[in-house]
mmCIF file of the protein (N, C-alpha, C, O) and its ligand, coordinates in Angstrom:
data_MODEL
# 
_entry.id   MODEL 
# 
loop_
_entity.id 
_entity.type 
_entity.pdbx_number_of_molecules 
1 polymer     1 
2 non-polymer 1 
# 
_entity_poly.entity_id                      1 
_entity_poly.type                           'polypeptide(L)' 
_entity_poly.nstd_linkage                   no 
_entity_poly.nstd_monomer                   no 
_entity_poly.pdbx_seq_one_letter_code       
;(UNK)(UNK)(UNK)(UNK)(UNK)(UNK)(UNK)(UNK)(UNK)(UNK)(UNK)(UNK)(UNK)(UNK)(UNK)(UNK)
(UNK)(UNK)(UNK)(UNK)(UNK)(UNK)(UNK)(UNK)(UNK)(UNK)(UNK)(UNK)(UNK)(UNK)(UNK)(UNK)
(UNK)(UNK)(UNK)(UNK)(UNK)(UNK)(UNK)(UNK)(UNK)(UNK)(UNK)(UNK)(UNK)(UNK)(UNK)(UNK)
(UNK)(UNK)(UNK)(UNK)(UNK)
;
_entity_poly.pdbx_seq_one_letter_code_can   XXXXXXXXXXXXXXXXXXXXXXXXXXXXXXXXXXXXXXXXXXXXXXXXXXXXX 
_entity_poly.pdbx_strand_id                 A 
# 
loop_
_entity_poly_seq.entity_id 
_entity_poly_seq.num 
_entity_poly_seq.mon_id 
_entity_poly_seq.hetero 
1 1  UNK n 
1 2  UNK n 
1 3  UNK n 
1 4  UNK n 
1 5  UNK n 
1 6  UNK n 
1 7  UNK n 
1 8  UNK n 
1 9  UNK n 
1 10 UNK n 
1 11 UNK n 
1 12 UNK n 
1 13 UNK n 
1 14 UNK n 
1 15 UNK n 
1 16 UNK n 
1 17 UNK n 
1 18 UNK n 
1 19 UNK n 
1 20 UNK n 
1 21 UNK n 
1 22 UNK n 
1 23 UNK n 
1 24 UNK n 
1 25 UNK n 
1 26 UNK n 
1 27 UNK n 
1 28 UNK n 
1 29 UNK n 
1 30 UNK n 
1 31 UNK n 
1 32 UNK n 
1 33 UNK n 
1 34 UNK n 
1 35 UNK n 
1 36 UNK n 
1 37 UNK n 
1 38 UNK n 
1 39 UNK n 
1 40 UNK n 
1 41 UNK n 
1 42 UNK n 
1 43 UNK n 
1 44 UNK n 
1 45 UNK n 
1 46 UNK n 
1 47 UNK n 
1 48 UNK n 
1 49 UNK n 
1 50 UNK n 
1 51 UNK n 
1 52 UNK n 
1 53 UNK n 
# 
loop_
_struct_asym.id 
_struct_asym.entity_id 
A 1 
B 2 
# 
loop_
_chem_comp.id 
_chem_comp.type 
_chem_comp.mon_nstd_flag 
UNK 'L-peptide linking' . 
ZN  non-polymer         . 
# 
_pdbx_entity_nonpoly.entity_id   2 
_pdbx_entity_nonpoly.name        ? 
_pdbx_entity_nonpoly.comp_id     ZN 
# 
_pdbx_nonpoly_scheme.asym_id         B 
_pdbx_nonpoly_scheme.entity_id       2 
_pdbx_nonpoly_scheme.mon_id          ZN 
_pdbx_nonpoly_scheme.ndb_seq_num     1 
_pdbx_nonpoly_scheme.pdb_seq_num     101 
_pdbx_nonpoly_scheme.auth_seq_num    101 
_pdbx_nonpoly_scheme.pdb_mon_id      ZN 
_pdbx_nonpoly_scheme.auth_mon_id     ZN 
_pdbx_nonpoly_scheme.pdb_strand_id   A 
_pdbx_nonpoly_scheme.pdb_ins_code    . 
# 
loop_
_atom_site.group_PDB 
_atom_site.id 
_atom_site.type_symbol 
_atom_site.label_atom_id 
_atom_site.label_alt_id 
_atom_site.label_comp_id 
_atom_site.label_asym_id 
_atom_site.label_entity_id 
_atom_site.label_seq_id 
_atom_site.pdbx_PDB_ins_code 
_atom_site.Cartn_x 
_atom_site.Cartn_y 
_atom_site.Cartn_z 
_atom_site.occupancy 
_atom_site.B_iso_or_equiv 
_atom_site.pdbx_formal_charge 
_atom_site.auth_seq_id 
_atom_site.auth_comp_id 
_atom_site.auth_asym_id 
_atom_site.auth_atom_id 
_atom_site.pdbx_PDB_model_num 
ATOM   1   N  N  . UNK A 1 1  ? 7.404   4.216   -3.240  1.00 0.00 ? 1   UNK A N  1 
ATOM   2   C  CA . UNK A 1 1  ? 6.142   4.962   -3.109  1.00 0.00 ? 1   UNK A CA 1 
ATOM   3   C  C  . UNK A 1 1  ? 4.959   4.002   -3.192  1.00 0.00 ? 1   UNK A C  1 
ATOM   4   O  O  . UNK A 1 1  ? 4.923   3.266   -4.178  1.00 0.00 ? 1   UNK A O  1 
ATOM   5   N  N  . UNK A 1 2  ? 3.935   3.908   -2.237  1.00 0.00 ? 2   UNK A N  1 
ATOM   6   C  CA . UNK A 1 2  ? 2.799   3.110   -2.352  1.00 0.00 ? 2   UNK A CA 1 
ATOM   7   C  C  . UNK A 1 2  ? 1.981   3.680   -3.695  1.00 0.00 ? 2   UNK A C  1 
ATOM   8   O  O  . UNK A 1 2  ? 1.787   4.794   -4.182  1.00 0.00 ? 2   UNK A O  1 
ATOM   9   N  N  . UNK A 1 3  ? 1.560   2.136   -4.068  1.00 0.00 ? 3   UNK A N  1 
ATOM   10  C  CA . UNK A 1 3  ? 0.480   2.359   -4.932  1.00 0.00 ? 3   UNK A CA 1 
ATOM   11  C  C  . UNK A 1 3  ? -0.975  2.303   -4.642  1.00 0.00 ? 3   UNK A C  1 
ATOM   12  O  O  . UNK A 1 3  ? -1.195  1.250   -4.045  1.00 0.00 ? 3   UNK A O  1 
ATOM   13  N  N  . UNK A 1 4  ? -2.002  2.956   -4.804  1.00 0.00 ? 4   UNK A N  1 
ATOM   14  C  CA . UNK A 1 4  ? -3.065  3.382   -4.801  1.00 0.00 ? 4   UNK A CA 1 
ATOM   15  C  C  . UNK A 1 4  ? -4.387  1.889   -5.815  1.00 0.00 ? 4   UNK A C  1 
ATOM   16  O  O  . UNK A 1 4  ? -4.994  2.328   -6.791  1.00 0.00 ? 4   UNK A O  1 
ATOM   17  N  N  . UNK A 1 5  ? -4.528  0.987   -5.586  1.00 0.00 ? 5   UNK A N  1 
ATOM   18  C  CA . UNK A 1 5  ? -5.220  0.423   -7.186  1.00 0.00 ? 5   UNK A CA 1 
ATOM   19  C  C  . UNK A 1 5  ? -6.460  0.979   -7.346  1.00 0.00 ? 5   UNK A C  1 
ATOM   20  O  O  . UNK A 1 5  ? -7.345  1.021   -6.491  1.00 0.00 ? 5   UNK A O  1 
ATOM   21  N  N  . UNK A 1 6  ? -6.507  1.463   -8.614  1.00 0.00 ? 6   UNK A N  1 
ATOM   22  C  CA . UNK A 1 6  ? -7.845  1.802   -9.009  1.00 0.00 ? 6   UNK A CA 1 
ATOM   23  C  C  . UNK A 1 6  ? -9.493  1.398   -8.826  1.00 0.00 ? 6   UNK A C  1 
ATOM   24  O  O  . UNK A 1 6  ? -10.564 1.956   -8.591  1.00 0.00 ? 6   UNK A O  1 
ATOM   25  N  N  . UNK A 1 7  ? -8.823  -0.265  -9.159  1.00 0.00 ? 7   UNK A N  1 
ATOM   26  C  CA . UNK A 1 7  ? -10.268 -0.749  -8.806  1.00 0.00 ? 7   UNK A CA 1 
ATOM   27  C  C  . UNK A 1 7  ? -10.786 -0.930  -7.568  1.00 0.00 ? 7   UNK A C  1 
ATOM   28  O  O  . UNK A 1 7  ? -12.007 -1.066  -7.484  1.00 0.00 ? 7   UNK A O  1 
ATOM   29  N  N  . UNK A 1 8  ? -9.978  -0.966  -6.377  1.00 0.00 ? 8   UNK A N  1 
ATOM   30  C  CA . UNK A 1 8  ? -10.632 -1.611  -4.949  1.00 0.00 ? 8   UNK A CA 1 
ATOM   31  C  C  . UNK A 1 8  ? -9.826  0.024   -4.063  1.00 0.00 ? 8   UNK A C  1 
ATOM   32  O  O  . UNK A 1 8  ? -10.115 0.067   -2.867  1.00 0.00 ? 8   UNK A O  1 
ATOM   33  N  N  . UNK A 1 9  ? -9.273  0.764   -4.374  1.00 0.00 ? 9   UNK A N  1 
ATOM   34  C  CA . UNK A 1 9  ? -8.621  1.727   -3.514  1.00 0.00 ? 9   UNK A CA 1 
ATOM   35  C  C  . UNK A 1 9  ? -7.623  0.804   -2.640  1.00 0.00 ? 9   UNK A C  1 
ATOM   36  O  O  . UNK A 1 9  ? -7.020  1.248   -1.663  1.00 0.00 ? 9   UNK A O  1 
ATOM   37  N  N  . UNK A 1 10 ? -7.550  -0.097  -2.947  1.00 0.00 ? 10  UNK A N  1 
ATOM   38  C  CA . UNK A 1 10 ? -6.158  -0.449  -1.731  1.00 0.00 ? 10  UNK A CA 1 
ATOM   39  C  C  . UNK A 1 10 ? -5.309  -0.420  -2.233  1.00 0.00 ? 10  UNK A C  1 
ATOM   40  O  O  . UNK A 1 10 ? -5.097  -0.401  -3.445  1.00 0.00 ? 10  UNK A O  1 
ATOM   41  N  N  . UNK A 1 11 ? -3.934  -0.402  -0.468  1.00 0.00 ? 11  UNK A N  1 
ATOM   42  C  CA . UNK A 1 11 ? -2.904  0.103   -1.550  1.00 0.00 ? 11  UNK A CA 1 
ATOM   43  C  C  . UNK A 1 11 ? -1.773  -1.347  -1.561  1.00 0.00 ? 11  UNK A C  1 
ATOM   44  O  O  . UNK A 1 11 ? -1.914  -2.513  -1.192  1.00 0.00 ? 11  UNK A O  1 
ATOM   45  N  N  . UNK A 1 12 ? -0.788  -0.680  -2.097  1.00 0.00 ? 12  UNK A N  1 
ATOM   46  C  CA . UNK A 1 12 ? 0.206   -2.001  -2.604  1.00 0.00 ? 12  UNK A CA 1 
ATOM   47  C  C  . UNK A 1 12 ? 1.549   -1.069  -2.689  1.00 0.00 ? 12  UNK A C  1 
ATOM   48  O  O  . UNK A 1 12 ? 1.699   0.096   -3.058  1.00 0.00 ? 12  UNK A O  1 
ATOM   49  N  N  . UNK A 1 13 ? 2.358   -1.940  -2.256  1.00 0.00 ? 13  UNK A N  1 
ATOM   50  C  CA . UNK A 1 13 ? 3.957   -2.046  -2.781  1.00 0.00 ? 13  UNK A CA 1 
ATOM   51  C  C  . UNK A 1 13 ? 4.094   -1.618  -4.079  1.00 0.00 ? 13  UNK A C  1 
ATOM   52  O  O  . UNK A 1 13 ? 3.462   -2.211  -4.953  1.00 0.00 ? 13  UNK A O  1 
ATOM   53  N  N  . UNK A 1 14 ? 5.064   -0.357  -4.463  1.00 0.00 ? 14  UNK A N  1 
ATOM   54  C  CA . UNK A 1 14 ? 5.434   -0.177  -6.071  1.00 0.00 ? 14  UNK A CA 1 
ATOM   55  C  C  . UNK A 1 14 ? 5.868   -1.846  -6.486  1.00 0.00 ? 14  UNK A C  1 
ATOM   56  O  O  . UNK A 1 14 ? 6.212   -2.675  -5.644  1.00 0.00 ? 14  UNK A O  1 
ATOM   57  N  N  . UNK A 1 15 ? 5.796   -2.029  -7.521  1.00 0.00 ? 15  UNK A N  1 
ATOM   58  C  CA . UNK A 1 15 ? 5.820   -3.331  -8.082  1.00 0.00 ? 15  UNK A CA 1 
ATOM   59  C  C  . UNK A 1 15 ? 5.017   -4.929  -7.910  1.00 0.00 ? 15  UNK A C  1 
ATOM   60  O  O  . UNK A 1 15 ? 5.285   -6.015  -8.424  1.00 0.00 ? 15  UNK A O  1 
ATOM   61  N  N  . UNK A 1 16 ? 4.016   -4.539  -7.023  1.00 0.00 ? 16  UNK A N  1 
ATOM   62  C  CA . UNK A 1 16 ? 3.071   -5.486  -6.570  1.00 0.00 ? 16  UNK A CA 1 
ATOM   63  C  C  . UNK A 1 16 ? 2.457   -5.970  -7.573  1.00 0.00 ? 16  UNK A C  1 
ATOM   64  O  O  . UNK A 1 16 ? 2.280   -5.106  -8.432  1.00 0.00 ? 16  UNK A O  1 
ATOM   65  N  N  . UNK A 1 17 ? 1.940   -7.247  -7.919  1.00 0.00 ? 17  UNK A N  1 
ATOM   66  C  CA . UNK A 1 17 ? 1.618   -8.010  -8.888  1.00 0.00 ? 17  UNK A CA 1 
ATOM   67  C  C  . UNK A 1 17 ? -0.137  -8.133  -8.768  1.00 0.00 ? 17  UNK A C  1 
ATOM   68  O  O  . UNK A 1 17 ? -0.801  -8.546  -9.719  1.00 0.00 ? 17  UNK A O  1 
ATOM   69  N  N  . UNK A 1 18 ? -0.548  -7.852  -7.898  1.00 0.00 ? 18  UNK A N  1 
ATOM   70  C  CA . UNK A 1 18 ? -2.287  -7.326  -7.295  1.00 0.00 ? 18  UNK A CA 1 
ATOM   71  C  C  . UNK A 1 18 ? -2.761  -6.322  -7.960  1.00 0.00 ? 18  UNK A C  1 
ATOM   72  O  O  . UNK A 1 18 ? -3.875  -6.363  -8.481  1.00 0.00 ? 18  UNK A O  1 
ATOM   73  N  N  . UNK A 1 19 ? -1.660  -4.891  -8.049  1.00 0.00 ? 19  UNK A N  1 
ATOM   74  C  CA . UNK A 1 19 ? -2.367  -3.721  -7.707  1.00 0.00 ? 19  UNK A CA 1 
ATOM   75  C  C  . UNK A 1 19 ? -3.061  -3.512  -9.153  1.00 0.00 ? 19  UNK A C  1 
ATOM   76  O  O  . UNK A 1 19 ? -4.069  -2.807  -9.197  1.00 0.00 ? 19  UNK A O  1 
ATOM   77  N  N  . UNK A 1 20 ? -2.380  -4.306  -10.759 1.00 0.00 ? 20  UNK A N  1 
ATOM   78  C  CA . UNK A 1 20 ? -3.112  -3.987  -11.616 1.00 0.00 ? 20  UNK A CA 1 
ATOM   79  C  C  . UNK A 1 20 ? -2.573  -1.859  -12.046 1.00 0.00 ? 20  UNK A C  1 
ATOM   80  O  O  . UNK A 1 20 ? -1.531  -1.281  -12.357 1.00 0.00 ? 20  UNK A O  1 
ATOM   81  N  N  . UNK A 1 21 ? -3.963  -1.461  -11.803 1.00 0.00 ? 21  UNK A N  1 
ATOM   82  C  CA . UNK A 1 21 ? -3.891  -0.600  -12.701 1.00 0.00 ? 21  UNK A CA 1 
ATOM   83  C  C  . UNK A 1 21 ? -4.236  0.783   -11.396 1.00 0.00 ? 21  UNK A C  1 
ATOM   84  O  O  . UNK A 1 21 ? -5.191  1.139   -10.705 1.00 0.00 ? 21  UNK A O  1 
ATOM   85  N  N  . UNK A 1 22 ? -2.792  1.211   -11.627 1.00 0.00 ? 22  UNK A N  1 
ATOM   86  C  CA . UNK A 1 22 ? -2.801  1.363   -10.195 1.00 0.00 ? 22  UNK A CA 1 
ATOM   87  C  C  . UNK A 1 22 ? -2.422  3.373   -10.027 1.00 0.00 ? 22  UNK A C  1 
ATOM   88  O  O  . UNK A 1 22 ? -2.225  4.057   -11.031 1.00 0.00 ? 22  UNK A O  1 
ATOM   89  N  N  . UNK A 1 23 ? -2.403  3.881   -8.786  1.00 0.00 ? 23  UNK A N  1 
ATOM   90  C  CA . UNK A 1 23 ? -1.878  5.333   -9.138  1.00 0.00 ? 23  UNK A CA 1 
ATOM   91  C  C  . UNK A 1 23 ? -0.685  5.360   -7.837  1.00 0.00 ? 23  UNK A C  1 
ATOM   92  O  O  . UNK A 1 23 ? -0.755  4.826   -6.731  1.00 0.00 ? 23  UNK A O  1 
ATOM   93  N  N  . UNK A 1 24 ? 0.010   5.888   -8.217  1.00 0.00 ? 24  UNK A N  1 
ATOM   94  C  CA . UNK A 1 24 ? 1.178   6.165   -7.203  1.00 0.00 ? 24  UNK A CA 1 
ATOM   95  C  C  . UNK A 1 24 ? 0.606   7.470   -6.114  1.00 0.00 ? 24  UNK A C  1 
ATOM   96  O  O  . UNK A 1 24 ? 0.248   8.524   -6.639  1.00 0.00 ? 24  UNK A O  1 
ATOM   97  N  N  . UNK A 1 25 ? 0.551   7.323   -4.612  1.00 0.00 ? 25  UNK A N  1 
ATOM   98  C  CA . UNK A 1 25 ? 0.384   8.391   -3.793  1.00 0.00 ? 25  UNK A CA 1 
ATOM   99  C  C  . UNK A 1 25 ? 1.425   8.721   -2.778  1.00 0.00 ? 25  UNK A C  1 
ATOM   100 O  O  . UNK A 1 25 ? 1.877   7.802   -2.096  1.00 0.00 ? 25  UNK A O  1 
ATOM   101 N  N  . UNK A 1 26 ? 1.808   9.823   -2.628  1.00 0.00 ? 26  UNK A N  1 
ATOM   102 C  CA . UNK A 1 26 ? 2.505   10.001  -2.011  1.00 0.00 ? 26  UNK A CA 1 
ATOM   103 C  C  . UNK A 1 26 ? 2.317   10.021  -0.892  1.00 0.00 ? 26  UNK A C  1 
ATOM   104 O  O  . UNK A 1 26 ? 3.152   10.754  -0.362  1.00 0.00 ? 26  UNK A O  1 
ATOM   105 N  N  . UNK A 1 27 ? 1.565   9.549   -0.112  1.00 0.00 ? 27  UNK A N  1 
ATOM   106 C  CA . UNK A 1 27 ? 1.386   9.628   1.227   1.00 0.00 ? 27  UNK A CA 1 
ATOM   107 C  C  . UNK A 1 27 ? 0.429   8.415   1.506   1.00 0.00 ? 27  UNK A C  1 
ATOM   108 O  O  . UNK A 1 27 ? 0.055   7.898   0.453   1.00 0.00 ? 27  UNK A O  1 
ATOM   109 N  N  . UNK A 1 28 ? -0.095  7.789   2.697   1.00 0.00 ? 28  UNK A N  1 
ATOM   110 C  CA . UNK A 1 28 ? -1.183  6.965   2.997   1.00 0.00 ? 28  UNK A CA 1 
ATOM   111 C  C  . UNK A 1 28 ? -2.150  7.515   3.301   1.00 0.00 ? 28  UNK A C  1 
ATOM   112 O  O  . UNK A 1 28 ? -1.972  8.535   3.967   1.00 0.00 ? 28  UNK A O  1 
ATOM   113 N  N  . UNK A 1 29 ? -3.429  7.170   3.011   1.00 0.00 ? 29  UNK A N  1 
ATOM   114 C  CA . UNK A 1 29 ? -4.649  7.677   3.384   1.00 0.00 ? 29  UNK A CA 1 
ATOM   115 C  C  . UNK A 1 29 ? -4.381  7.619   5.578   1.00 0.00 ? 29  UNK A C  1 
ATOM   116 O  O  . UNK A 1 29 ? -3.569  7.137   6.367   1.00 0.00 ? 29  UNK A O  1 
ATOM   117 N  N  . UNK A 1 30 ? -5.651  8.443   5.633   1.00 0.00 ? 30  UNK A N  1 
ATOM   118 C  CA . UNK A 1 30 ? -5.589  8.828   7.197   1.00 0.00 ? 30  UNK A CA 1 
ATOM   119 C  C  . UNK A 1 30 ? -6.277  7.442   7.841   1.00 0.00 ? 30  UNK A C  1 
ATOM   120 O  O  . UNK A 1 30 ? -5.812  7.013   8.897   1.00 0.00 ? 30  UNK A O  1 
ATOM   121 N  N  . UNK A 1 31 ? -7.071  6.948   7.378   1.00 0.00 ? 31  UNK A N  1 
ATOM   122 C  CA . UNK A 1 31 ? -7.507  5.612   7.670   1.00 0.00 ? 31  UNK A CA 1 
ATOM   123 C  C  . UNK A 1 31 ? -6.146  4.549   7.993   1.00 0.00 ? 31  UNK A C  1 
ATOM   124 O  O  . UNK A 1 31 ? -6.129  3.637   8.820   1.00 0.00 ? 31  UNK A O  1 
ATOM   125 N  N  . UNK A 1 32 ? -5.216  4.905   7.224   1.00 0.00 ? 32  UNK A N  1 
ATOM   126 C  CA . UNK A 1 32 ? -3.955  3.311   7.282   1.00 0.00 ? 32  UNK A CA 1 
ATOM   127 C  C  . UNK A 1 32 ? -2.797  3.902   8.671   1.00 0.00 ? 32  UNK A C  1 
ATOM   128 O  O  . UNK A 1 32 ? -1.751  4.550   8.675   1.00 0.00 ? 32  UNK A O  1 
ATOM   129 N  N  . UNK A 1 33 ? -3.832  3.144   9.955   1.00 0.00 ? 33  UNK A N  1 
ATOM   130 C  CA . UNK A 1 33 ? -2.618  3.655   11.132  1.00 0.00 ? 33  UNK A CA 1 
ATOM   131 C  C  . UNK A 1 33 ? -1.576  2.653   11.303  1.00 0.00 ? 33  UNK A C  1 
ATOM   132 O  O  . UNK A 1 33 ? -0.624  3.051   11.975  1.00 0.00 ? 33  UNK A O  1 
ATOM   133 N  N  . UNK A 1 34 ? -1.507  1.511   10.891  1.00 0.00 ? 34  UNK A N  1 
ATOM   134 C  CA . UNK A 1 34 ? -0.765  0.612   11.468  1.00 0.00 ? 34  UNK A CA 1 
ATOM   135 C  C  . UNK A 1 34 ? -0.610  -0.594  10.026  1.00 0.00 ? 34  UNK A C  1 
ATOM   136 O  O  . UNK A 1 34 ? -1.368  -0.656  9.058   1.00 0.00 ? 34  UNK A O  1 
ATOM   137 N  N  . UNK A 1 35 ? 0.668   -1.491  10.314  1.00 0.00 ? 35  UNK A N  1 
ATOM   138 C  CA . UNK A 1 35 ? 0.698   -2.141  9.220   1.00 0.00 ? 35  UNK A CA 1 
ATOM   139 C  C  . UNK A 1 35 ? -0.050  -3.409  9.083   1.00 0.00 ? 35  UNK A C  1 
ATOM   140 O  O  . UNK A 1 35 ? 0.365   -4.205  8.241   1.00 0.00 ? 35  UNK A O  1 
ATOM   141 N  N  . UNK A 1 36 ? -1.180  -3.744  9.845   1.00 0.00 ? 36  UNK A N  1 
ATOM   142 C  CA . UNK A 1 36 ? -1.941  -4.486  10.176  1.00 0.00 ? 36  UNK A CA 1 
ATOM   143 C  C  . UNK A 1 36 ? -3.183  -3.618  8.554   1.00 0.00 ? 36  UNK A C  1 
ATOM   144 O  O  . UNK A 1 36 ? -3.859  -4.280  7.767   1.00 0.00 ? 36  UNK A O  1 
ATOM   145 N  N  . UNK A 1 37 ? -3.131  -2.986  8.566   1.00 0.00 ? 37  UNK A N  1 
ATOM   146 C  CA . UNK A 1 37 ? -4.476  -2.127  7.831   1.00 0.00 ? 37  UNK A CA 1 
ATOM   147 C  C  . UNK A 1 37 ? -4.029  -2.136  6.320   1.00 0.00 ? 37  UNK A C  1 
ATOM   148 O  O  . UNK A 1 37 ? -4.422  -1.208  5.614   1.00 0.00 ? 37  UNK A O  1 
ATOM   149 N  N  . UNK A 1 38 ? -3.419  -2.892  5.902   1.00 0.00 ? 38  UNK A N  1 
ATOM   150 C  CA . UNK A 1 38 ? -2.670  -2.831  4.618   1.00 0.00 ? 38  UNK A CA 1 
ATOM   151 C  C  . UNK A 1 38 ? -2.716  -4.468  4.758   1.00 0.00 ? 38  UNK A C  1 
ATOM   152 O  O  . UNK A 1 38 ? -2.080  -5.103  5.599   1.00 0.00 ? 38  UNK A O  1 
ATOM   153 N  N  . UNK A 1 39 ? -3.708  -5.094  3.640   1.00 0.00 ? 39  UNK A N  1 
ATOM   154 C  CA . UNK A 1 39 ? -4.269  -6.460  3.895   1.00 0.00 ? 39  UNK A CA 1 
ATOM   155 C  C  . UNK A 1 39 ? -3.151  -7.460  2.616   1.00 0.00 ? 39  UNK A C  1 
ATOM   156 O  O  . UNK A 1 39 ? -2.898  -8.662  2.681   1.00 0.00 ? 39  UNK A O  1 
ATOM   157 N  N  . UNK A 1 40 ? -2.710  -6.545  1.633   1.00 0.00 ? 40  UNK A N  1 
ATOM   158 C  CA . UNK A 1 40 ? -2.205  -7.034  0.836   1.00 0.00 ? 40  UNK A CA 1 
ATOM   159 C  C  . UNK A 1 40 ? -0.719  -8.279  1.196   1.00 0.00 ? 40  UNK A C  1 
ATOM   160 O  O  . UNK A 1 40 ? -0.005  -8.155  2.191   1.00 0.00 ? 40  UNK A O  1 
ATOM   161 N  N  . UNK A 1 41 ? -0.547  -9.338  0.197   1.00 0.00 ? 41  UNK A N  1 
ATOM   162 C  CA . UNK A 1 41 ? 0.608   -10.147 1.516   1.00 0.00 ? 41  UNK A CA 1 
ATOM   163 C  C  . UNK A 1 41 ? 2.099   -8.902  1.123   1.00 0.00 ? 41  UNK A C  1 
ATOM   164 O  O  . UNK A 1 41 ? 2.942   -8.642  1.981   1.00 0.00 ? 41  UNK A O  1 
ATOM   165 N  N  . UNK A 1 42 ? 2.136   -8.181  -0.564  1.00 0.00 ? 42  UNK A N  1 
ATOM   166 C  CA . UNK A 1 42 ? 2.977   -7.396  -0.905  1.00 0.00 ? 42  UNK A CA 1 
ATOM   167 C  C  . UNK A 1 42 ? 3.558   -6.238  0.470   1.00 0.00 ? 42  UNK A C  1 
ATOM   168 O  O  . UNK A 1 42 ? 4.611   -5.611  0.354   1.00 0.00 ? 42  UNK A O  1 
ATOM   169 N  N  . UNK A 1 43 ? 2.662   -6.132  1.702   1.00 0.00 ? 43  UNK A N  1 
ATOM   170 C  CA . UNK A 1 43 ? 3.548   -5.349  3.079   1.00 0.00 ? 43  UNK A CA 1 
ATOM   171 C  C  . UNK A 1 43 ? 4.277   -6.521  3.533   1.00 0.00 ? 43  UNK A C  1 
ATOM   172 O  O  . UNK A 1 43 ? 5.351   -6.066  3.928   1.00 0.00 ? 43  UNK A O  1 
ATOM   173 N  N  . UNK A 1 44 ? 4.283   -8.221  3.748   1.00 0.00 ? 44  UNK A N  1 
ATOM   174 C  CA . UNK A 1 44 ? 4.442   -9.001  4.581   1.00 0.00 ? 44  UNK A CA 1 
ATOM   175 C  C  . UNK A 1 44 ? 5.662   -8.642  4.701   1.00 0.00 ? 44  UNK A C  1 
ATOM   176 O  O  . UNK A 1 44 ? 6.312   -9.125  5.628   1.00 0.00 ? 44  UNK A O  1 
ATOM   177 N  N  . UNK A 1 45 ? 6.214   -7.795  3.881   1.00 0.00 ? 45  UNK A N  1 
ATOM   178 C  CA . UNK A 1 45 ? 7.852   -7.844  4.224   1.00 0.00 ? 45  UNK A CA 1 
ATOM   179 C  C  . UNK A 1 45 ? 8.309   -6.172  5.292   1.00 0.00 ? 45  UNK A C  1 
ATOM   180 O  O  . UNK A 1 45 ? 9.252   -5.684  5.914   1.00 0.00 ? 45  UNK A O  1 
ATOM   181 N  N  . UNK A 1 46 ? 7.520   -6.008  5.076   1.00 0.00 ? 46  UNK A N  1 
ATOM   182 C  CA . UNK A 1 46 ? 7.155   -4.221  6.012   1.00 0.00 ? 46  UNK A CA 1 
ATOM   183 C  C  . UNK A 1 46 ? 7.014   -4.691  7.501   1.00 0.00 ? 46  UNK A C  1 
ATOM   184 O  O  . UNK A 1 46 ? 6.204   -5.537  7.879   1.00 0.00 ? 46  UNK A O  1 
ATOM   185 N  N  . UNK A 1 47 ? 8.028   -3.941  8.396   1.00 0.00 ? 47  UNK A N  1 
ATOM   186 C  CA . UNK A 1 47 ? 7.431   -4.286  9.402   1.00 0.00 ? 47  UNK A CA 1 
ATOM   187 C  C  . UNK A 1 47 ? 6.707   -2.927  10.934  1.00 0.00 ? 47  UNK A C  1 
ATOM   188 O  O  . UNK A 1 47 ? 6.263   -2.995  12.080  1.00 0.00 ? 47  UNK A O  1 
ATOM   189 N  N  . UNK A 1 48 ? 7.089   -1.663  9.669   1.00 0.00 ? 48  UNK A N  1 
ATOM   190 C  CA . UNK A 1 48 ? 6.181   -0.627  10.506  1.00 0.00 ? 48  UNK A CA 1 
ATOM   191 C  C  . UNK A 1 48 ? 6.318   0.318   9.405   1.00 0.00 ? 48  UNK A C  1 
ATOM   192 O  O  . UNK A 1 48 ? 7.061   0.213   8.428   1.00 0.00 ? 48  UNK A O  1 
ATOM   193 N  N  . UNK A 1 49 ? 5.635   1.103   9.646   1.00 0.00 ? 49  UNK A N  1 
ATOM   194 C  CA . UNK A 1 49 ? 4.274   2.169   8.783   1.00 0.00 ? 49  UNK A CA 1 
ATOM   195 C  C  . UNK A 1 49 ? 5.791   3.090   8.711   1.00 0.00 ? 49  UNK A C  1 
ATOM   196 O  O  . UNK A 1 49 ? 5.901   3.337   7.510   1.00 0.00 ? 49  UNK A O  1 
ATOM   197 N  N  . UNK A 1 50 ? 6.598   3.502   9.195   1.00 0.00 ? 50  UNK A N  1 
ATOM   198 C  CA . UNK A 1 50 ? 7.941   4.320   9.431   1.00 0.00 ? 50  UNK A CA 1 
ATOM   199 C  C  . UNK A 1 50 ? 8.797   3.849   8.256   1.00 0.00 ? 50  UNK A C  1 
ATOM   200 O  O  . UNK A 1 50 ? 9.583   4.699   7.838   1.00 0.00 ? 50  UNK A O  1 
ATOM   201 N  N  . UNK A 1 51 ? 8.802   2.761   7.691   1.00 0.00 ? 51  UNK A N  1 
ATOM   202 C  CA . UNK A 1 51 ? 9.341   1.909   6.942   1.00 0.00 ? 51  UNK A CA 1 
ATOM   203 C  C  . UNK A 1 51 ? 8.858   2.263   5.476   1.00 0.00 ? 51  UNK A C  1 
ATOM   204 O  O  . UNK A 1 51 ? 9.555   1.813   4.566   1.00 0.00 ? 51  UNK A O  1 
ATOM   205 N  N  . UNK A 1 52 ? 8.182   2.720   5.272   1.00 0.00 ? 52  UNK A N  1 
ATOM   206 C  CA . UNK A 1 52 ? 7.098   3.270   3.934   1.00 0.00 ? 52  UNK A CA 1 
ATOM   207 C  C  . UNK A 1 52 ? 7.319   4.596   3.742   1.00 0.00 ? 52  UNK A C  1 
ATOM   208 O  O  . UNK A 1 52 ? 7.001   5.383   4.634   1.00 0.00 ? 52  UNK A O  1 
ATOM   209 N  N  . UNK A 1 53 ? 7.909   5.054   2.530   1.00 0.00 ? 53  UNK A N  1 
ATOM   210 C  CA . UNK A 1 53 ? 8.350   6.367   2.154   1.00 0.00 ? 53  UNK A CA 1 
ATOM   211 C  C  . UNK A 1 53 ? 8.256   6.460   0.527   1.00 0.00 ? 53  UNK A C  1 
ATOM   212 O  O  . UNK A 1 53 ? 8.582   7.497   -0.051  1.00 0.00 ? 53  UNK A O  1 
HETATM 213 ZN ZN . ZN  B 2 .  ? -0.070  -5.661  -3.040  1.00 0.00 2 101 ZN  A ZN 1 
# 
């Protein structure tokens, strides 16, 4: 499940070492179409948005 971080709203990989203090969402915001839009390197291992559940 992506994490949400509190302080900047971006999101992160459950267990990401960035996200800090973070909220679990169940879904991606409507803004994140592609895995290009997820800046963190914690997707580098993602290689489509289908892949994220
Ligand atoms: Zn991250």
């Amino acid at each position: 499940m992506p994490i949400m971080s509190s302080d900047d709203f971006s999101i992160h990989r459950d267990g990401c070492d960035e996200v800090g203090d973070g909220m679990p969402i169940s879904d991606l915001p409507d803004e994140v179409e592609s895995i290009e839009d997820l800046d963190c390197p914690c997707w580098s291992e993602i290689d489509s948005l289908a892949e994220i559940s």
